[in-house]
N, C-alpha and C positions, 0 to 999 in steps of 0.2 A: 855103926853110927851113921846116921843119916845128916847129908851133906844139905846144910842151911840155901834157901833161894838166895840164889847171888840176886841183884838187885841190878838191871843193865842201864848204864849210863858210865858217859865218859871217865875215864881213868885219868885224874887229876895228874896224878906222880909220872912224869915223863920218865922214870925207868921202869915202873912196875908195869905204865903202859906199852913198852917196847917188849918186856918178856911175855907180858898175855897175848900182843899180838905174835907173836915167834910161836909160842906152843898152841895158839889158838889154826894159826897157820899151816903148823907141820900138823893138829889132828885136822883138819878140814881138808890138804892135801890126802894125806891115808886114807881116810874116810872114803873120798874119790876112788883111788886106788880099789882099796879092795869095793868098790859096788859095780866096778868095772872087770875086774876079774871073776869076786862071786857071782854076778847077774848076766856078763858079758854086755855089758852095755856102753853105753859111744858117750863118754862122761869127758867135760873141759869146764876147767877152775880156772878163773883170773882172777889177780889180787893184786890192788898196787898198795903200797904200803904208803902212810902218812906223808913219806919224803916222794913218793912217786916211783918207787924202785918197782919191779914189777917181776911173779911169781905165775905163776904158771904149770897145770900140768893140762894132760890129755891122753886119755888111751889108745888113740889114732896114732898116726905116723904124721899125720899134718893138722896141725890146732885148725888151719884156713878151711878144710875141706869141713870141719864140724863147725867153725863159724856160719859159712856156708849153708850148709845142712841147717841150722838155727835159721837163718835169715828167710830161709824159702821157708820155710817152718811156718815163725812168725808171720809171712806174709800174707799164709794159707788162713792161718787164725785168725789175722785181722780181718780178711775177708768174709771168713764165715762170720765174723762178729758185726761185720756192718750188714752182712746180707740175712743174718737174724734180727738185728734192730727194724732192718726195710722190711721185715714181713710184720714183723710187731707192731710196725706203723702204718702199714697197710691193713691189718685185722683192726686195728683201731678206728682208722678211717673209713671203711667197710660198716661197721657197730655203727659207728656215727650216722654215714650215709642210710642204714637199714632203719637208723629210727627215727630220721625224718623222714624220710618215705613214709614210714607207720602214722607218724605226724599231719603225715600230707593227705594221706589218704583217707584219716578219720576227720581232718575238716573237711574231705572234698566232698564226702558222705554225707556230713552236716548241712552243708551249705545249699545239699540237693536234697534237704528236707527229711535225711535218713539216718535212724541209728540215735534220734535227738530223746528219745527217753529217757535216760538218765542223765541231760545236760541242764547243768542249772538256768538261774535266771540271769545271770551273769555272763555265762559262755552263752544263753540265748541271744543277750544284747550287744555284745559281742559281734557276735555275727551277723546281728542285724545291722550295726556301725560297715560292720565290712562290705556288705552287700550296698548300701548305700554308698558309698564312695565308690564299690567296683560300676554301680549305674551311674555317677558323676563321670566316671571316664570315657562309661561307651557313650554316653550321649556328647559330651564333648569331640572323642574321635567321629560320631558321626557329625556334628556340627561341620567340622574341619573339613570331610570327605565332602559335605553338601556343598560347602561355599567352594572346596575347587572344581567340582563338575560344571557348578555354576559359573566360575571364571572359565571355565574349561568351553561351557557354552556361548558363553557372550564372543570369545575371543573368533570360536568358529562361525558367528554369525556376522562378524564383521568381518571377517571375510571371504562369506558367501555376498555379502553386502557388495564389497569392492569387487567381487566377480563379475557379479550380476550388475554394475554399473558401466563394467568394463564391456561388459555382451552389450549393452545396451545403446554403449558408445558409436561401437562397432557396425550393430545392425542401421542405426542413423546416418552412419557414412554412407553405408553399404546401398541405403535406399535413395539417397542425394545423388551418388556417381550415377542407379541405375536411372534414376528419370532423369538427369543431365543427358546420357546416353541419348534417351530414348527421345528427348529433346532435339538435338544434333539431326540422329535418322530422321522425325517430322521436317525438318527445316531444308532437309536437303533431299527429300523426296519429293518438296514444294517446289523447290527451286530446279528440279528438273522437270517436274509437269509445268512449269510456266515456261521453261526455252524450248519445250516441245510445241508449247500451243503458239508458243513465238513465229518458232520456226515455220510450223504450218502455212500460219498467216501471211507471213512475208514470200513463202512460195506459191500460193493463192497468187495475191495480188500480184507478183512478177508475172504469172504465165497471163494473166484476166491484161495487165499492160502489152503485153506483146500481140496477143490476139486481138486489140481493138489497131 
């Protein structure tokens, strides 16, 4: 006779729920049991019951060492599962990047006049918008460069301006001091040719009185 599907959901009858949990318990312990004797394998069951009481088996000698053993386990798993997600998402973002490049590469082609056979009238005008706006910008960047060379130049000619005012200042002085100089030397070259011709004459005329 074949045994009808039990239907799983909670067990209304608080005693009928205590026995299924009791013999549900004692086979799921066995169960352990022999998969750990037949298989020889490292098997640990916990089970706390509705009130929290707590069931227990393990074919170890200490449930801590296969706790253990679980936890480094899991840790191992989780990591392999985040470090397959990161490659997943890296093949993703690779695809992604590979086909705009593709993208990029077939406007750059177009735009240089190549490969435009099969392009409609639409992706022609298109590109013609684009190109127009990419020469709104060079002319505008060259605008900007022009006008700062130009401030660039104004700035350095004022001053070479105030250089050249400054030499100019300088060389005015410079010629004032030398004919002042040279002024001086005249005046006192004069003035010893005239005590010379002084002198002469006064000792003239002294010996001209003595001998008359």
């Amino acid at each position: 006779m074949v045994r009808g599907k039990v239907e799983l959901k909670k067990i209304e009858n608080a005693t009928n729920r205590q026995a299924s949990f009791t013999k549900r318990r004692n086979g799921l312990l066995k169960k352990a049991y022999e998969l750990s004797v037949l298989c020889e394998a490292e098997v640990a069951v916990i089970i706390f019951s509705p009130k929290g009481k707590l069931y227990e088996f393990s074919s170890s000698s200490d449930m801590r060492k296969t706790i253990q053993r679980y936890r480094s386990c899991a840790k191992e798993v989780q990591c392999q599962r985040e470090l397959e997600g990161d490659i997943e998402n890296l093949k993703h973002e690779v695809a992604i990047m590979a086909k705009n490049l593709e993208h990029l590469e077939v406007s750059q082609r177009k735009l240089l006049g190549q490969g435009m056979g099969l392009s409609s009238y639409e992706e022609l005008e298109e590109m013609g918008t684009q190109l127009e706006r990419s020469l709104e910008k060079i002319r505008a960047r060259k605008a900007q460069l022009f006008k700062e060379m130009m401030e660039q130049l104004r700035a350095r000619e004022k001053i070479l301006l105030q250089e050249n005012a400054r030499l100019r200042q300088q060389a005015m002085h410079l010629a004032a001091s030398t004919q002042q100089r040279s002024g001086v030397i005249k005046s006192t070259d004069k003035s010893q040719n005239n005590s010379e011709v002084e002198t002469e004459l006064f000792i003239g005329l002294k010996f001209g009185a003595i001998g008359s």
